[in-house]
DOPA-393576 format. One line per field, with one value per residue: residue number from 1; x, z, y of N, C-alpha, C in turn; residue in one letter. Coordinates in steps of 0.05 Angstrom, whole numbers. Layout:
<torlos>
i <- (NUM|...)
nc1 <- (X|...)
nc3 <- (Z|...)
nc2 <- (Y|...)
cac1 <- (X|...)
cac3 <- (Z|...)
cac2 <- (Y|...)
cc1 <- (X|...)
cc3 <- (Z|...)
cc2 <- (Y|...)
aa <- (A|...)
</torlos>
This chain:
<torlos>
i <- (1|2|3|4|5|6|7|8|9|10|11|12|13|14|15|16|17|18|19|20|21|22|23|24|25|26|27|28|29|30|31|32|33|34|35|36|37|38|39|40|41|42|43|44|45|46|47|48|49|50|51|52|53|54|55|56|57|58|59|60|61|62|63|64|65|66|67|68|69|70|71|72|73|74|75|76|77|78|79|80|81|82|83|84|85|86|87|88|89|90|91|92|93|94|95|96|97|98|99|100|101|102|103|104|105|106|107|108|109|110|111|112|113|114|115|116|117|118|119|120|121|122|123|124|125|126|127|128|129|130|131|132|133|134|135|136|137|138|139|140|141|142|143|144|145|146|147|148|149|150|151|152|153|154|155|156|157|158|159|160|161|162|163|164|165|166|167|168|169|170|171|172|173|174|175|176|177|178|179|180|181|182|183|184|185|186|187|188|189|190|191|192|193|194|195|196|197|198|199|200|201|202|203|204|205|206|207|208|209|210|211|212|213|214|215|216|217|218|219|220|221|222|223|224|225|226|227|228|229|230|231|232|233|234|235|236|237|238|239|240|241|242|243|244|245|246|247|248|249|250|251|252|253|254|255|256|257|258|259|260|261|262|263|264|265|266|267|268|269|270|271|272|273|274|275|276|277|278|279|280|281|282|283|284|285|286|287|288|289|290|291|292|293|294|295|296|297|298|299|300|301|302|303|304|305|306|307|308|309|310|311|312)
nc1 <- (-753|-761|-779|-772|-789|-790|-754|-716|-712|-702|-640|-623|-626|-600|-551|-531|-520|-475|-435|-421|-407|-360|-333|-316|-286|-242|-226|-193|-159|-129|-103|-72|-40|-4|24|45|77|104|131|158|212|225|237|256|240|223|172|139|140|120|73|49|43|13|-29|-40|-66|-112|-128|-137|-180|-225|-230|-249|-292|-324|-346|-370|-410|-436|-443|-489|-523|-541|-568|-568|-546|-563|-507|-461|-484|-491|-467|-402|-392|-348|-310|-294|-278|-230|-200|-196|-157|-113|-91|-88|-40|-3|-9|11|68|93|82|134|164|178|185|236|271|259|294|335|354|344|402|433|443|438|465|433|386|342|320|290|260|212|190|174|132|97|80|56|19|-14|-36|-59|-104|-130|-145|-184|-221|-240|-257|-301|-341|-358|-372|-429|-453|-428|-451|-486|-487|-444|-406|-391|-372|-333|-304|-299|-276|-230|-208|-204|-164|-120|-111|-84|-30|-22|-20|20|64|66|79|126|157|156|180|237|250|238|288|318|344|343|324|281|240|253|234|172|159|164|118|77|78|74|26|4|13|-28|-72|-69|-75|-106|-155|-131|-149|-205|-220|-203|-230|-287|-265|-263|-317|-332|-377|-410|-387|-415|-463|-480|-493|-521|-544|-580|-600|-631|-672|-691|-722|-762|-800|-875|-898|-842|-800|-742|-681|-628|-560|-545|-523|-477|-450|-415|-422|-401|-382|-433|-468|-489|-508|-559|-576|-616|-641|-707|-740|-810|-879|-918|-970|-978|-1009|-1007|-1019|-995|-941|-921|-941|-897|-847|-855|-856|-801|-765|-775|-764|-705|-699|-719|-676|-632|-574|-541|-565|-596|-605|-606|-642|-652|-693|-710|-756|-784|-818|-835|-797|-767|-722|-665|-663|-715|-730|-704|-719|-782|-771|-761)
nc3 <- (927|861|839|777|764|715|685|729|715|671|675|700|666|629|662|669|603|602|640|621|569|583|620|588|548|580|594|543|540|589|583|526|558|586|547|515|554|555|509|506|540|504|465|468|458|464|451|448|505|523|499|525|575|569|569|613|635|608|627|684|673|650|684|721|699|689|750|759|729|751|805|781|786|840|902|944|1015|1085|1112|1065|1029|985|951|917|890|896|887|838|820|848|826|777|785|810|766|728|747|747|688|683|696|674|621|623|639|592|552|565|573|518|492|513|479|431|427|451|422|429|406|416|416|394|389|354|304|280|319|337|311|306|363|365|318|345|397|367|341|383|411|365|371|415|415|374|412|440|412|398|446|457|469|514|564|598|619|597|544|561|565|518|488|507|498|439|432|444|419|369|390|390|328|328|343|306|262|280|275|215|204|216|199|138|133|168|213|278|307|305|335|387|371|356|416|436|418|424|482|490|476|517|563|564|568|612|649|638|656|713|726|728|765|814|812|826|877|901|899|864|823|774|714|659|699|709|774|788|744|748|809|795|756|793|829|795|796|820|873|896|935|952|942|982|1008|967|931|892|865|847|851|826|765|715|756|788|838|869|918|964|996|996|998|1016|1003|1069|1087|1058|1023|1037|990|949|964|944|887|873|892|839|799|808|795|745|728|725|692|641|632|640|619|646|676|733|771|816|873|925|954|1009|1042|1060|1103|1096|1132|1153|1204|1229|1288|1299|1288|1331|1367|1369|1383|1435)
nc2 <- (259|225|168|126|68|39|58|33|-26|-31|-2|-51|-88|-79|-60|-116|-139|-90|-109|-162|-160|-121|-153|-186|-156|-132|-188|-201|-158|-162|-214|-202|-169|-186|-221|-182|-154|-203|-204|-149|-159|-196|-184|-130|-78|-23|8|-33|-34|14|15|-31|-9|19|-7|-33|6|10|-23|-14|20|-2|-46|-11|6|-44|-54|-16|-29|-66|-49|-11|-56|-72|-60|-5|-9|6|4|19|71|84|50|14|50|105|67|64|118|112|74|95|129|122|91|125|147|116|113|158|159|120|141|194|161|133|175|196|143|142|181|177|126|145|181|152|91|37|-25|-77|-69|-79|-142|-179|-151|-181|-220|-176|-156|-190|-186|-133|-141|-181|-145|-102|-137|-148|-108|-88|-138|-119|-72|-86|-113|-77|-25|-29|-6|35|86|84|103|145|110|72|91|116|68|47|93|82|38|48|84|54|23|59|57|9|4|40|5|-39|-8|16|-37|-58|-15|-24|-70|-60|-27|-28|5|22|53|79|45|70|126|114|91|142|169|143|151|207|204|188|214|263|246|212|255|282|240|235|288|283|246|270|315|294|263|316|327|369|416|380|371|424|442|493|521|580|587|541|553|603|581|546|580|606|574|571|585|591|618|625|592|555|532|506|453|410|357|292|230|173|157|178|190|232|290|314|372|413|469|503|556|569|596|614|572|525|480|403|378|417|433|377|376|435|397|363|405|430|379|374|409|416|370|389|435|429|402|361|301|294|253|235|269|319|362|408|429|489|531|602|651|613|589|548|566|568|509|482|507|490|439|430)
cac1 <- (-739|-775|-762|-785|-792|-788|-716|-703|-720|-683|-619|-619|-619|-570|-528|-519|-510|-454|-420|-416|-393|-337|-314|-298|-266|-223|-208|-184|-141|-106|-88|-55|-23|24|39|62|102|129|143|184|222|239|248|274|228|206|153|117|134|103|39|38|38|-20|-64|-50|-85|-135|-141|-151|-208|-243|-238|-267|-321|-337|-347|-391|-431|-449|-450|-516|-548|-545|-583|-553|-558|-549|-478|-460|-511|-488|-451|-379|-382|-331|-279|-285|-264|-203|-185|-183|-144|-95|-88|-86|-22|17|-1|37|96|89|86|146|194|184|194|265|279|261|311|372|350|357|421|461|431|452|459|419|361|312|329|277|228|194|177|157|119|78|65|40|-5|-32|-40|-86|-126|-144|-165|-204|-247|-252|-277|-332|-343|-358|-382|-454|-474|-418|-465|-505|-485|-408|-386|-384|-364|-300|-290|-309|-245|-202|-191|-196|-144|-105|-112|-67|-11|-12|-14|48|80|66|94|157|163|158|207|257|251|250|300|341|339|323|325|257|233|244|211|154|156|165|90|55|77|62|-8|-11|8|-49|-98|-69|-67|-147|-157|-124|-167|-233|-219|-195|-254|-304|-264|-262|-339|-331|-400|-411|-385|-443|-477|-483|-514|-535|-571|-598|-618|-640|-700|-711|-738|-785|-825|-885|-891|-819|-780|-718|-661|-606|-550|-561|-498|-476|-430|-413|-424|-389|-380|-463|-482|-494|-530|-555|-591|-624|-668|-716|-760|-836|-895|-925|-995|-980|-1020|-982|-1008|-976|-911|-916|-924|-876|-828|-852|-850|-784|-756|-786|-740|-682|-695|-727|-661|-600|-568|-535|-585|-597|-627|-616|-636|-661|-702|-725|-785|-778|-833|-814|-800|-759|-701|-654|-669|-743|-738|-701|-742|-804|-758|-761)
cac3 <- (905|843|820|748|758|687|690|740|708|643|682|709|638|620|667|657|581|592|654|606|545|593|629|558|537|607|591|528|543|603|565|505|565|590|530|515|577|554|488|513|552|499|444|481|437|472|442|455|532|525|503|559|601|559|563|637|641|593|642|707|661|637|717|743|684|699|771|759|715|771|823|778|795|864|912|969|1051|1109|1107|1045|1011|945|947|930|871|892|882|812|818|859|813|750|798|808|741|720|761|728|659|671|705|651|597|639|640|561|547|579|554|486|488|508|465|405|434|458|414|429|374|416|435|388|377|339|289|266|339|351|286|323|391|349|304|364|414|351|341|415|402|344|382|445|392|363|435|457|393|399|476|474|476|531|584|596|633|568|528|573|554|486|483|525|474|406|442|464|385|359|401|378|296|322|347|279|249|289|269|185|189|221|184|120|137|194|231|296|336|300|358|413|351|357|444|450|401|442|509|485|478|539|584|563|580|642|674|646|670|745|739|726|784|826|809|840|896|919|903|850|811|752|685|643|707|727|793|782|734|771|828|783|744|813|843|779|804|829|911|910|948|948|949|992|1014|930|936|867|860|833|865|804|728|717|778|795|849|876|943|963|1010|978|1022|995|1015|1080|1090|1035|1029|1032|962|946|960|927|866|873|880|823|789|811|784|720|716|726|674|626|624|640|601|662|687|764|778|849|888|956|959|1042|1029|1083|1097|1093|1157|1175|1209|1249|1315|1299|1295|1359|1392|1371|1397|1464)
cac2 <- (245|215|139|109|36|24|60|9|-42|-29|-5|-68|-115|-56|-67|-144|-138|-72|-120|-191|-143|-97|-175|-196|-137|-135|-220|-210|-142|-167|-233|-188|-150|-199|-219|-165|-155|-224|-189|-128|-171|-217|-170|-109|-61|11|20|-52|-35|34|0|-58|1|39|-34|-30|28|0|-55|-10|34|-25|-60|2|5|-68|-52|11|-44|-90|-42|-8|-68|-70|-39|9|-14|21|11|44|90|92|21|11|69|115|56|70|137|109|62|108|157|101|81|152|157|93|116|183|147|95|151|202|136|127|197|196|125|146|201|163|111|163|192|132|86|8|-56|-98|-48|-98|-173|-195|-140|-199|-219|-145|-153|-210|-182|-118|-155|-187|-119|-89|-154|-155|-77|-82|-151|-100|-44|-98|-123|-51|-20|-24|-7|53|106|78|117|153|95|52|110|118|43|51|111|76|21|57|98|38|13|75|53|-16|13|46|-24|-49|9|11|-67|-49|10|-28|-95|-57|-5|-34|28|10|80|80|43|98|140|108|91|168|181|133|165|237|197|173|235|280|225|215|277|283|217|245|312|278|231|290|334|281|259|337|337|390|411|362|386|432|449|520|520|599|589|521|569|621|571|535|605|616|553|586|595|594|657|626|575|570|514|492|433|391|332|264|196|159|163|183|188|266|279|352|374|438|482|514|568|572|614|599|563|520|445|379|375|441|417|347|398|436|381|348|432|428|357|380|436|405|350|406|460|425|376|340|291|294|232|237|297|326|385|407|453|514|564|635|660|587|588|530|563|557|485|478|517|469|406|431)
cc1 <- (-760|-770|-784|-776|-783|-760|-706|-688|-696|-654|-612|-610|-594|-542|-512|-510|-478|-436|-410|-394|-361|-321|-302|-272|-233|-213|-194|-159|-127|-96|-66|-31|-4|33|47|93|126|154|162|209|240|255|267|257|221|178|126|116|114|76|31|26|9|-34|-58|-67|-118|-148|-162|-176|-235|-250|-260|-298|-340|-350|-373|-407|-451|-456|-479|-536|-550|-557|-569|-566|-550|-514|-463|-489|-506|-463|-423|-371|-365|-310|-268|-271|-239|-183|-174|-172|-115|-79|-77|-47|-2|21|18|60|102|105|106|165|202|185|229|269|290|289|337|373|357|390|441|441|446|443|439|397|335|333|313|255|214|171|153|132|85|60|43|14|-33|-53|-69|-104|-138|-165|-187|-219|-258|-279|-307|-340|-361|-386|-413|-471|-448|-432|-484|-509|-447|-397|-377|-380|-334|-276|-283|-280|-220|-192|-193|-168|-114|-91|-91|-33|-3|-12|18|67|85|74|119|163|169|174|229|265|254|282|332|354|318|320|299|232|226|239|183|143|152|134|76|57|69|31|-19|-10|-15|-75|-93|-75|-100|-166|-154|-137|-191|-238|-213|-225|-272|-295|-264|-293|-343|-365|-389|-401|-408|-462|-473|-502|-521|-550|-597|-614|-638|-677|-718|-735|-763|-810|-844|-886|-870|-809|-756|-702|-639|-593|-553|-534|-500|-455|-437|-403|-397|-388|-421|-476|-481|-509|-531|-585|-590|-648|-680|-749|-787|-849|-912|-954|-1001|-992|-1002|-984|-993|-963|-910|-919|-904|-851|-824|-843|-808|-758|-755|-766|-714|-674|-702|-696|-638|-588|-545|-555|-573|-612|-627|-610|-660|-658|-718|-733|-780|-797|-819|-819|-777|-730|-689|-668|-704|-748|-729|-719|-777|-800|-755|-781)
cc3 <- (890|844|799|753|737|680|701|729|682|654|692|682|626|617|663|631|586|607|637|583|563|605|603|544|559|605|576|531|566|596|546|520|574|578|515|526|572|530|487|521|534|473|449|473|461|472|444|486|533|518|516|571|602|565|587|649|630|617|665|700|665|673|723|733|692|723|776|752|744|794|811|785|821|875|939|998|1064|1109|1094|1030|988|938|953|895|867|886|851|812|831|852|794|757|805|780|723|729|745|705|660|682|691|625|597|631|603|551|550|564|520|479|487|493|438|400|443|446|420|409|385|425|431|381|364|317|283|297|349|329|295|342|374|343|327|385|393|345|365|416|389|352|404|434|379|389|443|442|396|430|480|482|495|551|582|610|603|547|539|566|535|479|486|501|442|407|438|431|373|361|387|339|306|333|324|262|256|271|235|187|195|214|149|122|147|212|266|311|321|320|382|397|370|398|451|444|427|477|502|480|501|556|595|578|605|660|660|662|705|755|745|750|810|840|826|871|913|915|886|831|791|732|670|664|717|745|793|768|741|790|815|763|761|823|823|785|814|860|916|915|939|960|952|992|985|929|900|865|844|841|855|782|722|732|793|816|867|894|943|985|1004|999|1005|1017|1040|1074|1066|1034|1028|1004|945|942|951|896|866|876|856|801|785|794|750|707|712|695|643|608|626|633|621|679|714|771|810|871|916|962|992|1029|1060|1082|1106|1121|1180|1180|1227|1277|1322|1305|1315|1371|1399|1384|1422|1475)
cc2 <- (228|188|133|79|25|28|43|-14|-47|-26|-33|-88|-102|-62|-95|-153|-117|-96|-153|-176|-126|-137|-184|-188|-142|-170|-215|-187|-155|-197|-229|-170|-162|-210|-202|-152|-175|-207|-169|-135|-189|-199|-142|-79|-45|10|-1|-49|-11|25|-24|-37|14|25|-39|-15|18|-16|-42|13|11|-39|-40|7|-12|-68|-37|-8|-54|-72|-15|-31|-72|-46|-26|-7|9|26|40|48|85|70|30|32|86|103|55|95|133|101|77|129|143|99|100|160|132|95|147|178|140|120|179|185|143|152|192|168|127|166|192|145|123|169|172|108|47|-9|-72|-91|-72|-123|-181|-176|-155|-204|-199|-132|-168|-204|-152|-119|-164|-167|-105|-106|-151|-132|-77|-102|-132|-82|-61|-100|-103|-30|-15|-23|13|71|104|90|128|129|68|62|112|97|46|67|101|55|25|70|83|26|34|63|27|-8|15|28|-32|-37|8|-9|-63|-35|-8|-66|-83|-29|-9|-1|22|33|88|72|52|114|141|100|116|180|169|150|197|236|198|200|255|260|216|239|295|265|230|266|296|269|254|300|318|270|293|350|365|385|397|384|404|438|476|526|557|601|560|543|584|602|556|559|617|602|574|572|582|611|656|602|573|541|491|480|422|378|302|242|190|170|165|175|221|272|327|346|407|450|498|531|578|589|591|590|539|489|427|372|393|426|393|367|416|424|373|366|434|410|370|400|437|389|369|430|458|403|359|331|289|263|231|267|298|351|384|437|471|542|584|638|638|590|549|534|551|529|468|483|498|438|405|425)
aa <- (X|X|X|X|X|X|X|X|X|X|X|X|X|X|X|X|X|X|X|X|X|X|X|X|X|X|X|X|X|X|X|X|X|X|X|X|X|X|X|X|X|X|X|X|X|X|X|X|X|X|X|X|X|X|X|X|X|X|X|X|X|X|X|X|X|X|X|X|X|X|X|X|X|X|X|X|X|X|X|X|X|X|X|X|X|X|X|X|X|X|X|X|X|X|X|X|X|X|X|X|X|X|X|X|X|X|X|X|X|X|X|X|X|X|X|X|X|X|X|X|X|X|X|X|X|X|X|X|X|X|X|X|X|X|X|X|X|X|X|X|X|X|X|X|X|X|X|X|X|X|X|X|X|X|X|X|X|X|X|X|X|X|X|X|X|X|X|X|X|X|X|X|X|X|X|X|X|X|X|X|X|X|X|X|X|X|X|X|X|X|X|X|X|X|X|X|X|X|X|X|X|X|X|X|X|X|X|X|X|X|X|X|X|X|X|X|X|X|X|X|X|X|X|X|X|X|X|X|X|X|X|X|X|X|X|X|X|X|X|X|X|X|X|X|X|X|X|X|X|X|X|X|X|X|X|X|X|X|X|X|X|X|X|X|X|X|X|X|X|X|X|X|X|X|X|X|X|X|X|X|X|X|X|X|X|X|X|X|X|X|X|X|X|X|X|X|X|X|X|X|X|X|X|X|X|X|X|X|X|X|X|X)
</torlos>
């Protein structure tokens, strides 16, 4: 395995700018989220509970983003190897599962809400006019907040989505709130609660694969380990590579191992090239970066029993 220092180095200032920038975002969204909660509560509105439930999700994205932040700057022990990174994938597997309950309930809500329609469904549009206003201000500081360090890596891209996303829902709070202050039509309300949940479902149940996919160790997205094998074996004095594995730590964290059988008699500097032959090819032909891998070099002819047989 390679390391760049200077990558270090930089992930490191990286990560303390994405983790200051994602705690902000995550203060100011779960502030907007219980008031909100107060808001549903007080106003009765659909469609402001269906987006509490969306900026809970927001919340447990943004937690697990935050998390990923800080746990790039740390360094692995004995303990854990690769820190406390899979708890991101646990969280947004979690979270993943509340927004399609969340966005399931308000489906069905919305419906009897249309269909048996009650006088006192909203008490206040003005109120729901308020909490609105507020839900998309919080958005659009998240969106500046965010804005310039989304493309930094996918884990601040996921953020970056999660609350432009999150921003729709609150338009359609503020929309609800106008139709039914100029209108007085309030079954506009579970209208608008039913849009936002037909938002949220799809994003859950990608949200629950993605999280899925990594906890069952599935190859990364964009990698085709055949043709991985297929450009490792062009290296020169390589025969052939077998036991060729690929998975995902965290949110960009990829990581791929391999046995790779070369010609025998070969120098120790040999093989420090061809690792480095190797690396090279990786980072050269496949547009998912590997940054951590583990190639065992195997002359031809090597078997398991062989290296029993030498341990005796």
């Amino acid at each position: 395995m390679t390391h760049d220092h200077g990558t270090v180095m930089r992930n490191g200032e990286d990560g303390r700018s994405h983790q200051k920038r994602l705690s902000m975002t995550l203060a100011l969204t779960g502030t907007v989220f219980v008031a909100e909660v107060v808001g549903a509560i007080v106003t009765g509105s659909l469609a402001l509970l269906v987006d509490a439930g969306h900026m809970l999700t927001d919340i447990s994205v943004l937690a697990a983003a935050t998390i990923t932040a800080i746990l790039m700057r740390r360094k692995p022990n004995n303990t854990r190897t690769w820190g406390w990174a899979r708890l991101e994938v646990i969280t947004a597997g979690v979270g993943a599962l509340i927004l399609l309950f969340v966005g399931i309930y308000a489906l069905a809500e919305s419906g009897m809400r249309l269909f048996h329609p009650a006088s006192d469904d909203i008490r206040d549009p003005n109120l729901l006019l308020f909490f609105g206003i507020l839900g998309l201000a919080a958005n659009v500081g998240s969106i500046i907040i965010l804005a310039s360090q989304s493309k930094d890596n996918m884990n601040m891209k996921a953020a970056f989505l999660e609350v432009m996303n999150d921003a729709l829902g609150s338009v359609a709070v503020v929309i609800s709130a106008l139709v039914m202050m100029s209108t007085g039509w309030v079954g506009f309300d579970a209208v608008a609660g039913g849009v936002i949940a037909l938002m949220m479902i799809p994003r859950a149940i990608k949200l629950l694969h993605n999280a899925v996919r990594v906890l069952l160790e599935e190859t990364p997205e964009g990698l085709d380990l055949d043709k991985v094998r297929e450009h490792m074996e062009r290296v020169p004095h390589v025969i052939a590579v077998h036991d060729l594995h690929a998975s995902t730590v965290s949110t960009g964290m990829p990581i791929l191992m391999a046995h790779v059988v070369v010609e025998r008699g070969l120098t120790m500097e040999q093989g420090a090239q061809i690792l480095a032959q190797l690396q090279d090819c990786l980072r050269e032909h496949f547009p998912v970066s590997v940054p951590h891998t583990t190639f065992q070099l195997e002359p031809e002819g090597y078997t398991t029993a062989n290296a029993e047989h030498l341990h005796q």
